[in-house]
Residue, then its C-alpha position, 0 to 999 in steps of 0.5 A: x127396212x127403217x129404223x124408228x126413232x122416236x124425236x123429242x118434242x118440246x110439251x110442259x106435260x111429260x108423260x111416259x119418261x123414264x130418266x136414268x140417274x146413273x146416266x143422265x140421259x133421257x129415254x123415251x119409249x122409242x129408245x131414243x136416248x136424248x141428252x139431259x139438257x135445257x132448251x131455248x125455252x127453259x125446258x130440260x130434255x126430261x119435258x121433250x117428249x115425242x108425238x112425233x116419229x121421225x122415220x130414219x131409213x136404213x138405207x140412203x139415197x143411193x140404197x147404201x148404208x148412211x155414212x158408208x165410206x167403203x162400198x164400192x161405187x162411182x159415188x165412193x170413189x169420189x168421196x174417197x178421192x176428196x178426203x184424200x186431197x183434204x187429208x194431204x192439204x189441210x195444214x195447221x199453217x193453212x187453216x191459219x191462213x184461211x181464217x185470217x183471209x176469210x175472217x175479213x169478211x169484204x167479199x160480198x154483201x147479201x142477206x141470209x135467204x139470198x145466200x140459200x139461193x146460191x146453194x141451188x148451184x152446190x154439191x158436195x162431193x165429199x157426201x156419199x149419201x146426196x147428190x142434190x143441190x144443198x138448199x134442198x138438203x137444209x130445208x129437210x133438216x129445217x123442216x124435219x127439225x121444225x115438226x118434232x121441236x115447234x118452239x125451237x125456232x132458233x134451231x129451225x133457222x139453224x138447221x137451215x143456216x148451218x151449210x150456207x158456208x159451202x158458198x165458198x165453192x163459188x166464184x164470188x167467194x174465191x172458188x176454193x176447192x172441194x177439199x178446203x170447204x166439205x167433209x169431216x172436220x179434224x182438229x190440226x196442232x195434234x194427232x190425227x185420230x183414228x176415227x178420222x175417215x180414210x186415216x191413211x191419208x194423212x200419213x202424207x200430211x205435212x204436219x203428220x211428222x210434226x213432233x209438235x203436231x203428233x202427240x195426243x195434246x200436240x200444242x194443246x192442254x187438255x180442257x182447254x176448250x174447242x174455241x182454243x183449237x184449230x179445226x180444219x178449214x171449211x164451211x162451217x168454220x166459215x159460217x160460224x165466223x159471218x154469223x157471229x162478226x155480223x152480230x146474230x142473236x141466236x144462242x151459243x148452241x146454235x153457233x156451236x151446232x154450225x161450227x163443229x156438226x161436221x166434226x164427226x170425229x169428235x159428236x160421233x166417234x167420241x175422239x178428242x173430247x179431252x180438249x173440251x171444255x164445260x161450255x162445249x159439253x152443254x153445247x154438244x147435247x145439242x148438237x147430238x140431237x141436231x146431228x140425226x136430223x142433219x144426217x138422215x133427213x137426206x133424201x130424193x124428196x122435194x120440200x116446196x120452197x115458196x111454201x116454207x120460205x115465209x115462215x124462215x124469212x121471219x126467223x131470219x129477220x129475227x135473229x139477224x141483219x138484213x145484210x151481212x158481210x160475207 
């Protein structure tokens, strides 16, 4: 069984729309619900329109449900295992020391496609959906965002980007353990939400009886803007910040996109949203979109490489220097 979505398409014509003015969302004929919002190329969401299915299965790569944090498997009992370690060392004070480290950015020299070939020898075990290598995973996302968005090349080379940070499981780059790279993303300085995965966990978390840390706003205002507040250390913070130290041309969604897809807590489950800010609630409506084709892209199939790699390395040369600092 799959569940049929029905993926937005960048077109000037728009047919068959229905928007909801109490809402503010647009749904197309498929039921998808895409957020009322202007792309890259001027367009708002009410111009996307599908000629395109992207057929979402019911089931991943394993024949369990997406996102399934409670089956019984060997697979499960990893990925529990690794948000346990995540959940009891991820300190506000260590993500602080994290980004100071990191920030740096003086351990290594290479360009955008040669940090993709690294990811042949990454996988994540913090993902119950996928044990392949991570560059395959981000050439499905790539490419099944490419098909339903052609004129959205800047969310193309984003797609491909946004786990390139995983590359701090290597040696080279300091070979940090599994639970301070992957997995669901939280906010520290304030509560731990409930919608966070295996929530038991940080109950042996430092900051947990922090009374500066366990209240709602914790060290926080409310709207003072995800920029402001500090998210678990990982890849996608990591990305965010070698992308935009080195100088990249891609619009503040795509950063947006990279540093926050894996804050499930908030895109998914709706927690923490006090903290944002006007400019995060433009960028979320993309990141909404992105985030189906992140998730259930996720397969056995191969993409070819050699195929596709002409066409990203042209998005690379465009939106970024030919060697960053990493």
């Amino acid at each position: 069984m799959t569940i049929l979505i029905e993926q937005p398409h960048l077109d000037s014509q728009v047919e068959d729309q229905k928007l909801s003015s109490e809402t503010n969302e647009f749904v197309l004929d498929g039921g998808f619900v895409v957020p009322k919002i202007v792309s890259n190329n001027g367009l708002a969401a009410e111009e996307l329109v599908s000629s395109n299915e992207f057929l979402a299965p019911e089931i991943n790569s394993f024949g369990r449900l997406f996102r399934d944090y409670d089956a019984e498997s060997e697979r499960q009992k990893t990925v529990e295992e690794f948000y346990r370690l995540q959940h009891i060392n991820q300190t506000y004070d260590f993500v602080k020391r994290m980004r100071e480290e990191y920030g740096k950015l003086n351990r290594v020299e290479m360009s955008i496609w040669e940090c993709c070939e690294l990811l042949n020898e990454v996988v994540d075990d913090s993902d119950p959906d996928l044990d392949e290598p991570q560059i395959m995973h981000l050439l499905q996302t790539a490419e099944a965002i490419r098909k339903d968005f052609p004129d959205e090349d800047w969310l193309h080379l984003t797609a491909l980007i946004h786990d390139l940070g995983k590359v701090l499981l290597l040696p080279s780059f300091g070979e940090l353990p599994q639970w301070a790279v992957v997995g669901d993303t939280f906010p520290l300085g304030c509560a731990f939400d409930e919608s966070n995965v295996h929530h038991k966990y940080f109950k042996e978390n430092p900051d947990y009886n922090n009374p500066a840390y366990n209240t709602k706003n914790g060290i926080y205002s409310e709207g003072c803007g995800l920029d402001n507040v500090m998210i678990s250390w990982g890849h996608d913070d990591y990305m965010y910040l070698v992308a935009k130290e080195n100088g990249t041309t891609l619009p503040p969604a795509a950063l947006f996109i990279i540093r926050y897809h894996s804050f499930y807590p908030f895109h998914k489950a709706g927690a923490y949203k006090h903290l944002m800010n006007e400019e995060d609630a433009k960028n979320l409506k993309w990141l909404e979109v992105f985030n189906k084709y992140d998730l259930y892209s996720k397969s056995k199939d191969k993409i070819d490489v050699e195929k596709v790699k002409p066409y990203y390395l042209s998005l690379i040369e465009k939106y970024f220097p030919s060697k960053l600092r990493w």
